[in-house]
N, C-alpha and C positions, 0 to 999 in steps of 0.2 A: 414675483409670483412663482417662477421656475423652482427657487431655491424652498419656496415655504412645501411644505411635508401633505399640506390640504390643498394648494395648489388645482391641483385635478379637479376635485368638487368644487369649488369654488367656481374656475371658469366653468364648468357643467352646469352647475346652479346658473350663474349669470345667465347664459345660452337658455336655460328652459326659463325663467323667469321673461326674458326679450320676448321669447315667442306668446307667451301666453299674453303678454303684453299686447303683442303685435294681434295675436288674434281673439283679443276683446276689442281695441280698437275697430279693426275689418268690421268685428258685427254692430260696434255702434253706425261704423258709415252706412252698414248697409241697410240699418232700422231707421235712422233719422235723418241722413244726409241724401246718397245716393247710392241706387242699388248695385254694387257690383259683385250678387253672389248670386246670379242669374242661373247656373246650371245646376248636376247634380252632383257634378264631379267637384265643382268648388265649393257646395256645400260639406260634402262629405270630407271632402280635406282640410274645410275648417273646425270641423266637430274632431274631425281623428288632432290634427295637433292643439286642438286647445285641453280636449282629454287628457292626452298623452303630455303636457309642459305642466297642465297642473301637476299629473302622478310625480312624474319627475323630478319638481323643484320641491315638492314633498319629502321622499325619498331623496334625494342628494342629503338636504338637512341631515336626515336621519344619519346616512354614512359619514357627514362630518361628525356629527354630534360621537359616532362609536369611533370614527379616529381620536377624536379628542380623550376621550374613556380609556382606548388602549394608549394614549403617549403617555397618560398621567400615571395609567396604574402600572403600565409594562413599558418605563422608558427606555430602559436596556435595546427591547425588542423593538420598538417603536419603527427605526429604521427596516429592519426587516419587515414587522407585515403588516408597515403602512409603507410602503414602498412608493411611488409614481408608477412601475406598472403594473400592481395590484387596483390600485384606484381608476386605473384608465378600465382593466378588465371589469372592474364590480360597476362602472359607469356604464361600459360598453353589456352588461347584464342587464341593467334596469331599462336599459333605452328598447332591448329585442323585448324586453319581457313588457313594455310599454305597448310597441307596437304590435307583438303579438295579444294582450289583452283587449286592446282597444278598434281591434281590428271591424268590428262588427257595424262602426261609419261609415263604412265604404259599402255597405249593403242596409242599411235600417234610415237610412236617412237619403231625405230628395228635396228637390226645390220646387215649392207649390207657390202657385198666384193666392192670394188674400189682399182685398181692399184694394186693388187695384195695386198688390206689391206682390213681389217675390221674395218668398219669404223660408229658411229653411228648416225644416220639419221632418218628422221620420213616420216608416210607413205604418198605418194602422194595423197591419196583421203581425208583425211585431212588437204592440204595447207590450204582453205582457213579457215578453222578451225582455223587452225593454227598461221593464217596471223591476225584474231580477236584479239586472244589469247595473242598476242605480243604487238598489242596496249592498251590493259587492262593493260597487266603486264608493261608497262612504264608507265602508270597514275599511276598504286595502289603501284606501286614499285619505284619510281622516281618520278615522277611531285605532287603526293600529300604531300609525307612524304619532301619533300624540302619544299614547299607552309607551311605547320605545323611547319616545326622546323624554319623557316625565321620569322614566326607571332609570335608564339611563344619567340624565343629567342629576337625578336625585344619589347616584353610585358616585357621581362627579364629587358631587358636594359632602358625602359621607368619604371618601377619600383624603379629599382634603385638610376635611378635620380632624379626622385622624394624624395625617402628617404635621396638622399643626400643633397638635398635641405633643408627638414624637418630640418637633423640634423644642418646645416646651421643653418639654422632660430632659433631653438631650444637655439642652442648657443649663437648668438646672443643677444636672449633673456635673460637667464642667465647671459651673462656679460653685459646686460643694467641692470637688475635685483640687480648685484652685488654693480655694480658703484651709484645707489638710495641708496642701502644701505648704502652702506658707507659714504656717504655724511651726513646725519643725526648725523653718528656715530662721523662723523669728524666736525662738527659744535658743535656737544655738548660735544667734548673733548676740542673743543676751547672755548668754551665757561666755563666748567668746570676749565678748566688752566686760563681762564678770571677772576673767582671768587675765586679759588683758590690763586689768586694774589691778589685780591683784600683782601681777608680774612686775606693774612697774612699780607700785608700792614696794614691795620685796626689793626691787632693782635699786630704790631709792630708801631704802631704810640702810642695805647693805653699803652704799656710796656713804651715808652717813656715819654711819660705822668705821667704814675704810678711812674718811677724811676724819673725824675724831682720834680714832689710831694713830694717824700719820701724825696729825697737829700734838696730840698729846704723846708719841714720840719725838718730835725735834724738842717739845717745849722739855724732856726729861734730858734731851743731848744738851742741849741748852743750858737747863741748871745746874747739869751734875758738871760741864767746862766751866760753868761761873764757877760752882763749889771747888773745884779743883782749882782753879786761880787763886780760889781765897787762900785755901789752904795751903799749897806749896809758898815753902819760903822764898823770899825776894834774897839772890846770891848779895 
């Protein structure tokens, strides 16, 4: 995990996902099992970090999702501004910017008896505070971070196609590339095997010639000493 480039978000994501985990569990024990969100302070700290782990593990996504966008499109840079402490900083941005959005649990919410249970709820002179508060967090918490990570991964996938075209093309090229070459290569081996025949043909016409000469020189020394034998008289 150290060495990967996403590292950071990642264990960020895990941590906000645990929690949010941890605290939907807390409200099932405390709805079904047994109550232990008796005050108002443990209520309040369960609505602030189950707000805050959802935003979170929201948003982390999103920052992987634009690391992955910047290593594909700008791999060169990729090491610089996806850094390990870039990601720690934009991690350490979302969590203050978390906690300061969500601050407003620590004062809109208490723990009221119902049915003979404790049960936790927020104050009535705050609904429509409240009811604000609800439509923000589905934009900045849903409707944006979907809209980001749909452009986003849709930029993913028009990239890639493109490169796999490039590489297409690319190849293409080199086996048109290779196929020119070779052609030359192969006209002037044929053509070397052209001359190469023809050299030795020459080579061996010329040897025939040489050894015809030669033979039909001894065979001329030859008849003209027999001739000369005939003719010279015997003393």
């Amino acid at each position: 995990m150290k060495c990967s480039s996403c590292s950071v978000f990642l264990a960020a994501l895990a941590a906000a996902d645990s929690t949010f985990i941890i605290g939907v569990l807390l409200t099932y024990v405390n709805d079904n099992l047994h109550a232990i969100l008796t005050t108002d302070l443990s209520c309040q700290f369960l609505i602030f970090i189950t707000y805050s782990a959802s935003f979170l593990s929201v948003w982390f996504i999103v920052g992987f999702t634009c690391e992955r966008y910047i290593a594909i499109r700008f791999p060169l840079k990729r090491a610089i501004m996806c850094s390990v402490g870039r990601e720690k900083i934009v991690v350490l941005v979302f969590t203050l910017f978390a906690c300061f959005l969500y601050n407003f649990s620590f004062w809109t919410t208490i723990a009221s008896a119902s049915d003979d249970k404790i049960q936790c709820t927020y104050r009535v002179e705050y609904f429509g505070f409240l009811h604000v508060a609800t439509w923000i967090d589905t934009c900045i918490a849903m409707v944006i971070p979907f809209l980001t990570i749909t452009c986003v991964n849709s930029l993913v996938v028009r990239r890639l196609l493109v490169s796999t075209k490039k590489t297409a093309a690319l190849r293409r090229s080199r086996s048109e590339n290779q196929k020119a070459e070779m052609q030359p290569s192969l006209r002037l081996s044929s053509h070397r095997r052209y001359k190469d025949g023809q050299s030795v043909g020459m080579g061996r016409t010329k040897v025939s010639i040489f050894s015809l000469a030669w033979f039909g020189g001894i065979r001329k020394f030859v008849r003209d000493a027999v001739v000369i034998d005939a003719v010279t008289p015997i003393p």
